[in-house]
N, CA, C and O of each residue as an XYZ file, in Angstrom:
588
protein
N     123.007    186.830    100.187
C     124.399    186.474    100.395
C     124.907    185.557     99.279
O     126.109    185.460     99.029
N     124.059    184.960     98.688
C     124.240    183.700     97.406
C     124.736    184.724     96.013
O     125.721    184.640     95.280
N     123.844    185.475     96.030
C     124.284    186.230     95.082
C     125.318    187.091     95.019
O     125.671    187.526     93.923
N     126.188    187.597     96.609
C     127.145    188.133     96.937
C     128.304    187.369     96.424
O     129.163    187.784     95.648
N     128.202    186.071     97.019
C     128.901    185.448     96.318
C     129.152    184.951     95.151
O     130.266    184.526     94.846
N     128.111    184.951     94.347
C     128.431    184.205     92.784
C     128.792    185.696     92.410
O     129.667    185.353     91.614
N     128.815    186.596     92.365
C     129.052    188.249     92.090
C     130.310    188.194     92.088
O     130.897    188.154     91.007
N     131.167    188.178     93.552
C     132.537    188.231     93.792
C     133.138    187.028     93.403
O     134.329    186.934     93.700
N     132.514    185.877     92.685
C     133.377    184.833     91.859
C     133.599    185.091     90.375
O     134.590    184.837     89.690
N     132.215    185.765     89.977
C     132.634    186.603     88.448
C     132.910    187.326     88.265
O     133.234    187.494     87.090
N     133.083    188.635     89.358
C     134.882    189.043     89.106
C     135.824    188.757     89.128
O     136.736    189.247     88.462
N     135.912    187.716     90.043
C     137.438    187.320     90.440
C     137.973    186.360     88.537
O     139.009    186.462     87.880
N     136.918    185.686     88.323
C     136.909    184.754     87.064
C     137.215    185.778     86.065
O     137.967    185.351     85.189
N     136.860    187.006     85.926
C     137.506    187.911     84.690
C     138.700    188.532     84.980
O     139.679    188.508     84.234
N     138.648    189.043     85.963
C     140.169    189.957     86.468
C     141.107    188.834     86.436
O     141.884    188.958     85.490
N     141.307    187.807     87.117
C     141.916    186.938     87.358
C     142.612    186.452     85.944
O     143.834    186.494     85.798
N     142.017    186.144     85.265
C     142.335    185.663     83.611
C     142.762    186.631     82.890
O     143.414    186.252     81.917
N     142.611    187.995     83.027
C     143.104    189.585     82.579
C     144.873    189.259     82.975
O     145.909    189.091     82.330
N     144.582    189.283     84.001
C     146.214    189.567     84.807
C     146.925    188.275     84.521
O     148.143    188.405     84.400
N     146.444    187.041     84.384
C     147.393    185.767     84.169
C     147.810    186.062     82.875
O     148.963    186.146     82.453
N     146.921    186.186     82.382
C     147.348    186.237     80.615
C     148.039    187.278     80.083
O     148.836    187.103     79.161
N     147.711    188.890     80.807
C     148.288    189.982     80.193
C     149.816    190.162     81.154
O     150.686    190.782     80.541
N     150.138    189.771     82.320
C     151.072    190.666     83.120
C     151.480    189.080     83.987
O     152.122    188.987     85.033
N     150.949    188.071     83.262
C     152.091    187.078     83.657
C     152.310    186.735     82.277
O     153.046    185.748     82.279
N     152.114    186.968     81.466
C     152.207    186.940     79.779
C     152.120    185.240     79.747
O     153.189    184.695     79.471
N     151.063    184.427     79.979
C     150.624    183.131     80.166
C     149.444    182.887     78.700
O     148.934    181.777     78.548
N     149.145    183.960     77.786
C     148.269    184.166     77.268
C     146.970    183.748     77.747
O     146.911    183.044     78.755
N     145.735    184.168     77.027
C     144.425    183.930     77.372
C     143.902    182.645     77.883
O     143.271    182.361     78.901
N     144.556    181.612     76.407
C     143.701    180.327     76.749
C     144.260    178.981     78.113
O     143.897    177.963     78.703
N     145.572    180.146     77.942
C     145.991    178.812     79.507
C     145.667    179.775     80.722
O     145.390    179.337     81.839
N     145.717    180.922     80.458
C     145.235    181.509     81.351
C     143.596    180.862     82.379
O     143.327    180.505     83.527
N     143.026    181.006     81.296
C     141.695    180.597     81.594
C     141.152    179.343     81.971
O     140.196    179.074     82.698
N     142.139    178.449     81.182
C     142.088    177.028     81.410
C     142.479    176.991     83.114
O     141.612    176.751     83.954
N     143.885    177.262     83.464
C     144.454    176.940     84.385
C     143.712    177.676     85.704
O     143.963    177.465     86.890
N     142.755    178.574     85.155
C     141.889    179.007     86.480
C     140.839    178.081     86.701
O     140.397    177.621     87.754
N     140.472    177.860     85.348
C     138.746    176.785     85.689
C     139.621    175.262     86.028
O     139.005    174.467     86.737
N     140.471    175.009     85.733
C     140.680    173.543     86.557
C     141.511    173.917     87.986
O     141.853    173.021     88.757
N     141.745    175.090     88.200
C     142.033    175.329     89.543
C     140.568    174.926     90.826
O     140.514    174.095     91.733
N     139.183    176.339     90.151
C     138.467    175.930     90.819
C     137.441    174.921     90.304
O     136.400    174.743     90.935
N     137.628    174.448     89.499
C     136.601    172.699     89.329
C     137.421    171.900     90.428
O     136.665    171.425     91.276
N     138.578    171.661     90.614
C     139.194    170.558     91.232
C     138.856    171.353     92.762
O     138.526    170.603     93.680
N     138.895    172.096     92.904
C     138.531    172.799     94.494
C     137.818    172.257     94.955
O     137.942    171.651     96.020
N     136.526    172.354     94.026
C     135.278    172.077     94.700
C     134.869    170.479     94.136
O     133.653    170.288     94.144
N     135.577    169.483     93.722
C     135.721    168.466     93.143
C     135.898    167.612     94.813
O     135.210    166.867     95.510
N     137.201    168.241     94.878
C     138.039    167.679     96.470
C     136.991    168.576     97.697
O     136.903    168.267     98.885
N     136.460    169.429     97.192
C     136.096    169.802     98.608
C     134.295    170.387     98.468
O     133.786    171.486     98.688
N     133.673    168.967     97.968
C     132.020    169.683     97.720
C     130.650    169.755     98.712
O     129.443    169.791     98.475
N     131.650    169.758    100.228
C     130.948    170.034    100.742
C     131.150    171.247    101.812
O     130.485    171.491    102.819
N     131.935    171.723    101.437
C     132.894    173.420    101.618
C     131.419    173.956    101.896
O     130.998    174.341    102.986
N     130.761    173.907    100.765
C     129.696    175.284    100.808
C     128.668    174.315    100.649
O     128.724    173.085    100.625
N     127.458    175.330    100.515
C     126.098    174.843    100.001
C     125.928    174.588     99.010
O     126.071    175.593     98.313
N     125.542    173.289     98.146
C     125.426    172.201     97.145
C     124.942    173.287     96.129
O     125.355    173.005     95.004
N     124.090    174.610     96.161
C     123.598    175.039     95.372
C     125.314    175.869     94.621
O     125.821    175.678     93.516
N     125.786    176.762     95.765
C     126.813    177.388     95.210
C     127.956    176.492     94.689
O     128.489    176.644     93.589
N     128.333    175.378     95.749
C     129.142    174.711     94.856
C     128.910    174.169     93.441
O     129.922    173.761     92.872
N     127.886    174.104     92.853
C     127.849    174.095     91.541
C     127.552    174.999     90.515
O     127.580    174.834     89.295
N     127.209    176.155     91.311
C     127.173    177.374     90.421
C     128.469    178.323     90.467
O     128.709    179.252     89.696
N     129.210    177.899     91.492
C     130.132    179.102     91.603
C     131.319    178.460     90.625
O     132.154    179.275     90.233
N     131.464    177.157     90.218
C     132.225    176.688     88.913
C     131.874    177.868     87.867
O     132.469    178.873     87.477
N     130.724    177.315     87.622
C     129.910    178.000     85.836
C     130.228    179.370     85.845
O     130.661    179.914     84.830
N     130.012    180.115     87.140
C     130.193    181.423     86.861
C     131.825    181.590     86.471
O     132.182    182.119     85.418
N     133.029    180.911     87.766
C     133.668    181.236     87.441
C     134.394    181.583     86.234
O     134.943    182.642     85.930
N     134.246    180.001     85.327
C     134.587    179.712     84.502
C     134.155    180.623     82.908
O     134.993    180.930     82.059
N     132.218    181.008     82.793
C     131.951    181.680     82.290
C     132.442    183.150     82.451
O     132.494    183.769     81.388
N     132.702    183.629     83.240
C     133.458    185.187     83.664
C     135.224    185.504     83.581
O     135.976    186.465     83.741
N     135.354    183.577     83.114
C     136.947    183.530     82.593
C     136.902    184.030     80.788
O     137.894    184.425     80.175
N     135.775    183.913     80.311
C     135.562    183.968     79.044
C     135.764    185.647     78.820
O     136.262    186.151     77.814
N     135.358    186.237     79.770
C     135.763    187.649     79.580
C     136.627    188.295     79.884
O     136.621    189.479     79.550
N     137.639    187.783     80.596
C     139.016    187.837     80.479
C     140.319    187.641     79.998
O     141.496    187.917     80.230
N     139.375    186.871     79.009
C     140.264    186.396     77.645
C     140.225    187.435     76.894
O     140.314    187.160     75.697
N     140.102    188.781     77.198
C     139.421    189.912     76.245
C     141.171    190.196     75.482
O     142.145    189.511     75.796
N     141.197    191.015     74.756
C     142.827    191.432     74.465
C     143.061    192.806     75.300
O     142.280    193.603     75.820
N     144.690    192.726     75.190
C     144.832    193.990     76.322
C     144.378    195.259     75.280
O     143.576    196.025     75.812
N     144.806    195.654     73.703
C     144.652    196.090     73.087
C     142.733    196.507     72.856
O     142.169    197.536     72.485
N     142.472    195.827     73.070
C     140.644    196.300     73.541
C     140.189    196.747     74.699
O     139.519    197.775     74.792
N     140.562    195.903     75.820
C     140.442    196.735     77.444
C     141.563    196.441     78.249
O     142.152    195.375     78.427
N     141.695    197.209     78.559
C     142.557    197.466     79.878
C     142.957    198.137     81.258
O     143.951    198.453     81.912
N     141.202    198.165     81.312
C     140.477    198.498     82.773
C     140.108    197.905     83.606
O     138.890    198.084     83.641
N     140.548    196.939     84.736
C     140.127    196.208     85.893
C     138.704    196.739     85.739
O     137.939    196.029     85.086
N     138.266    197.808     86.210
C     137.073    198.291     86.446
C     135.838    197.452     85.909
O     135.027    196.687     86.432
N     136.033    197.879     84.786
C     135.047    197.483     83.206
C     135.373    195.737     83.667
O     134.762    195.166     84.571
N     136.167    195.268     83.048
C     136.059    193.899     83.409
C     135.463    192.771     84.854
O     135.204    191.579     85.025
N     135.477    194.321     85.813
C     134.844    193.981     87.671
C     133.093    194.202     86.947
O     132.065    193.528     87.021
N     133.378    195.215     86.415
C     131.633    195.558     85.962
C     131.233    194.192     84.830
O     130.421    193.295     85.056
N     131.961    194.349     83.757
C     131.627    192.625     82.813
C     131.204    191.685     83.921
O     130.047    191.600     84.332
N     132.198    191.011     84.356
C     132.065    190.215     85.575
C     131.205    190.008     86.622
O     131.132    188.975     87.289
N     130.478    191.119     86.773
C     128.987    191.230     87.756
C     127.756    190.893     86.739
O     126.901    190.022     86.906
N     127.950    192.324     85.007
C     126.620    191.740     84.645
C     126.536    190.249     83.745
O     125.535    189.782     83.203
N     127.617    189.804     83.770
C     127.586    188.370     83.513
C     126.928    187.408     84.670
O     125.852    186.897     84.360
N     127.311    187.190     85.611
C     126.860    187.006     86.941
C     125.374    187.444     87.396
O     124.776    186.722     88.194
N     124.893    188.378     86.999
C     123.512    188.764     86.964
C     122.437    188.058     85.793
O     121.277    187.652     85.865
N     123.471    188.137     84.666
C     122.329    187.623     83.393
C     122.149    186.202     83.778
O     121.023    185.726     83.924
N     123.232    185.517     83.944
C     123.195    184.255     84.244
C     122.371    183.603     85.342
O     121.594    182.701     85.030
N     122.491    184.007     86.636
C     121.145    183.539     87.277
C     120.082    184.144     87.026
O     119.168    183.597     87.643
N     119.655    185.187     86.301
C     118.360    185.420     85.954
C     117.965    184.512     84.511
O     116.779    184.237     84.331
N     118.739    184.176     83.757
C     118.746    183.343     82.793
C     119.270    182.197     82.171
O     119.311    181.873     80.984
N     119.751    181.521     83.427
C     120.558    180.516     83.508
C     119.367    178.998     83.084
O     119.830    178.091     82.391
N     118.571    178.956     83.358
C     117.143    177.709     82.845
C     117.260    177.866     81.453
O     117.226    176.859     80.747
N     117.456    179.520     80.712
C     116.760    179.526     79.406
C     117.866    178.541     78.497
O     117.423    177.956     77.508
N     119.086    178.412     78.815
C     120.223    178.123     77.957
C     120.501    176.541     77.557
O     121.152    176.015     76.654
N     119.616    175.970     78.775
C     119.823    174.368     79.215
C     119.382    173.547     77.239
O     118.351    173.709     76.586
N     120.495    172.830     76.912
C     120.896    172.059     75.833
C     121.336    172.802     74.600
O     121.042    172.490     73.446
N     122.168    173.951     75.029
C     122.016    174.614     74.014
C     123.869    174.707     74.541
O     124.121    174.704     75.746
N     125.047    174.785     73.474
C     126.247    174.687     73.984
C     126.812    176.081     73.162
O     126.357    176.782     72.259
N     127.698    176.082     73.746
C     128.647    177.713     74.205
C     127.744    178.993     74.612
O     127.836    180.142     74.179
N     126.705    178.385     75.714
C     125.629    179.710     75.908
C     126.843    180.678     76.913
O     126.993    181.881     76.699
N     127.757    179.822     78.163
C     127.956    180.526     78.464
C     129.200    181.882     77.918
O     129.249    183.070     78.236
N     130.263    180.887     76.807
C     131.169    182.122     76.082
C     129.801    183.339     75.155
O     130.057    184.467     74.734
N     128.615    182.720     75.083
C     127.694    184.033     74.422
C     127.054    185.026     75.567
O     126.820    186.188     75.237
N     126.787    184.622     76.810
C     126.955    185.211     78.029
C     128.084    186.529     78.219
O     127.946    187.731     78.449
N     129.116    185.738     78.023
C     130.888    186.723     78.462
C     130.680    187.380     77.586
O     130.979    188.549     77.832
N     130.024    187.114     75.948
C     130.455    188.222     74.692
C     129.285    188.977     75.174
O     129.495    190.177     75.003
N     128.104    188.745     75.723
C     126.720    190.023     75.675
C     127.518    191.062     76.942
O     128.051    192.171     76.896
N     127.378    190.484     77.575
C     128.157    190.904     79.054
C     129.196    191.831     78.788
O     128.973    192.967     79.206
N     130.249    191.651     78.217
C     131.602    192.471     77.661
C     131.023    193.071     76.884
O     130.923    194.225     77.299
N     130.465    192.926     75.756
C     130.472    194.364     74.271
C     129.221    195.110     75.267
O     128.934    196.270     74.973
N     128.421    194.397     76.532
C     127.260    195.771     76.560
C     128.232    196.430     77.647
O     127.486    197.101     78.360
N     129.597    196.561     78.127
C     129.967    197.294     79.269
C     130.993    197.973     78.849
O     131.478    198.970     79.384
N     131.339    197.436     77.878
C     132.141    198.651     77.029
C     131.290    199.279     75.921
O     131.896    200.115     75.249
N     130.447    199.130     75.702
C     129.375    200.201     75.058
C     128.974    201.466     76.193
O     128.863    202.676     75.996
N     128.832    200.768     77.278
C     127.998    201.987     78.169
C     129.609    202.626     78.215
O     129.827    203.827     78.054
N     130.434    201.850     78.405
C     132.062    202.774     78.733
C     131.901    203.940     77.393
O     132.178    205.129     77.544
N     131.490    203.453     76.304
C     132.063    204.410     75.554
C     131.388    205.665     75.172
O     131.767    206.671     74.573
N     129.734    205.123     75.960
C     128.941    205.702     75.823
C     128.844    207.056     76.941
O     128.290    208.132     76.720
N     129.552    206.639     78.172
C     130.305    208.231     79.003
C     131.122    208.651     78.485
O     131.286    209.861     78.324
N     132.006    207.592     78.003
C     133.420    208.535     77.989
C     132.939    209.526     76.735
O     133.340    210.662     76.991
N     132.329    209.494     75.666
C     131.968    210.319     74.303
C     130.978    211.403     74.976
O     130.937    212.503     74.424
N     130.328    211.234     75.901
C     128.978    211.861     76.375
C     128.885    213.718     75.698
O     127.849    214.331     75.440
N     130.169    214.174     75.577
C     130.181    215.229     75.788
C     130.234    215.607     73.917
O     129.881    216.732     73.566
N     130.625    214.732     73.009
C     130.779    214.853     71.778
C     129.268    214.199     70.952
O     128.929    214.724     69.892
N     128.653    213.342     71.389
C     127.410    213.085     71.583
C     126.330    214.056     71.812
O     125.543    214.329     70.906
N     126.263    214.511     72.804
C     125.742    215.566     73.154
C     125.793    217.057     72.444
O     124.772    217.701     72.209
N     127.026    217.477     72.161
C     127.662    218.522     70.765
C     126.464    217.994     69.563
O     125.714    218.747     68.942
N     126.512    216.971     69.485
C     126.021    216.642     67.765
C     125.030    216.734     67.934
O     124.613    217.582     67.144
N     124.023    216.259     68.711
C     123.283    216.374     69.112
C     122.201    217.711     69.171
O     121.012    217.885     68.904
N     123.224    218.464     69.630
C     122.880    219.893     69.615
C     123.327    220.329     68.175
O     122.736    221.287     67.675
N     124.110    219.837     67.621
C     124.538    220.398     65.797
C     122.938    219.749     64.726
O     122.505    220.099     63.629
N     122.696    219.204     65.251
C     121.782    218.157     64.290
C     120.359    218.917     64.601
O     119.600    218.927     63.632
N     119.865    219.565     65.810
C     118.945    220.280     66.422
C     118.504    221.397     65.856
O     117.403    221.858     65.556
N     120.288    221.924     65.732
C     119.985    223.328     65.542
C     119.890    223.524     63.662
O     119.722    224.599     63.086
N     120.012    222.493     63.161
C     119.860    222.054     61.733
C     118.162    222.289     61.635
O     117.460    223.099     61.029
N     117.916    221.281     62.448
C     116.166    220.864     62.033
C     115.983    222.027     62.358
O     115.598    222.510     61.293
N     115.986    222.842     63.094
C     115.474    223.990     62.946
C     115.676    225.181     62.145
O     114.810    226.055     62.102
N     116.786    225.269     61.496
C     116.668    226.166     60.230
C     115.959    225.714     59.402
O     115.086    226.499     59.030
N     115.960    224.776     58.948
C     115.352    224.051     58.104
C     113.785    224.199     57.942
O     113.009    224.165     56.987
N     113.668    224.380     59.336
C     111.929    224.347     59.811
C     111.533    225.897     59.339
O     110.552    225.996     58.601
N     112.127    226.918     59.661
C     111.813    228.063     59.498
C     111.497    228.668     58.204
O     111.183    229.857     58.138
């Protein structure tokens, strides 16, 4: 359930910063700002809402999963992809959240691994079928060749 939740906070932290910035035209960086001091002060005034563990992780995520919503509309402009950014950010991070400790902007390098690997796999269906063509062009090469 811990992880349900830090999941559905790093989406909400990318979509959320998508839509302030692109379609309230607030741009990125107040966008993002004005979400992470929304929920820092939440859980500032209210830290005993939840369990001590999430209340201090569900900041970082948010805030780190705001970093990928700073994306430009001109690069993505798929809720989807950014719900998907937003999870495997949220995943890398508690599986690798110890490794980063004294080391600063791990989590905006988080949002950038997270974002360029989910629009890679995006581009990597959406081409599947021209990929696959060459694939078969490059095949049928080595084999003349071979003969």
């Amino acid at each position: 359930m811990t992880l349900f939740i830090l999941i559905i906070s790093g989406i909400l932290g990318a979509t959320l910063t998508f839509f302030i910035s692109e379609k309230l035209k607030q741009g990125p960086v107040k966008a993002s700002a004005l979400l992470a001091l929304t929920v820092g002060l939440f859980f500032y005034c209210f830290p005993n809402w939840l369990d001590p563990y999430l209340t201090k992780h569900i900041q970082v995520v948010f805030i780190g999963a705001s970093f990928i919503g700073m994306v430009s509309a001109s690069t993505m402009k798929n809720y989807a992809l950014l719900a998907i950014a937003g999870t495997l950010f949220t995943l890398i991070y508690m599986s690798k959240r110890n490794v980063f400790n004294g080391y600063g902007g791990s989590l905006g390098t988080l949002a950038f691994v997270a974002l360029l690997s989910t629009m890679a796999f995006a581009t990597a269906i959406a081409e599947q079928r021209k990929i696959k063509a060459r694939m078969t062009l490059i095949w049928k090469t080595i084999k003349k060749r071979l003969k």
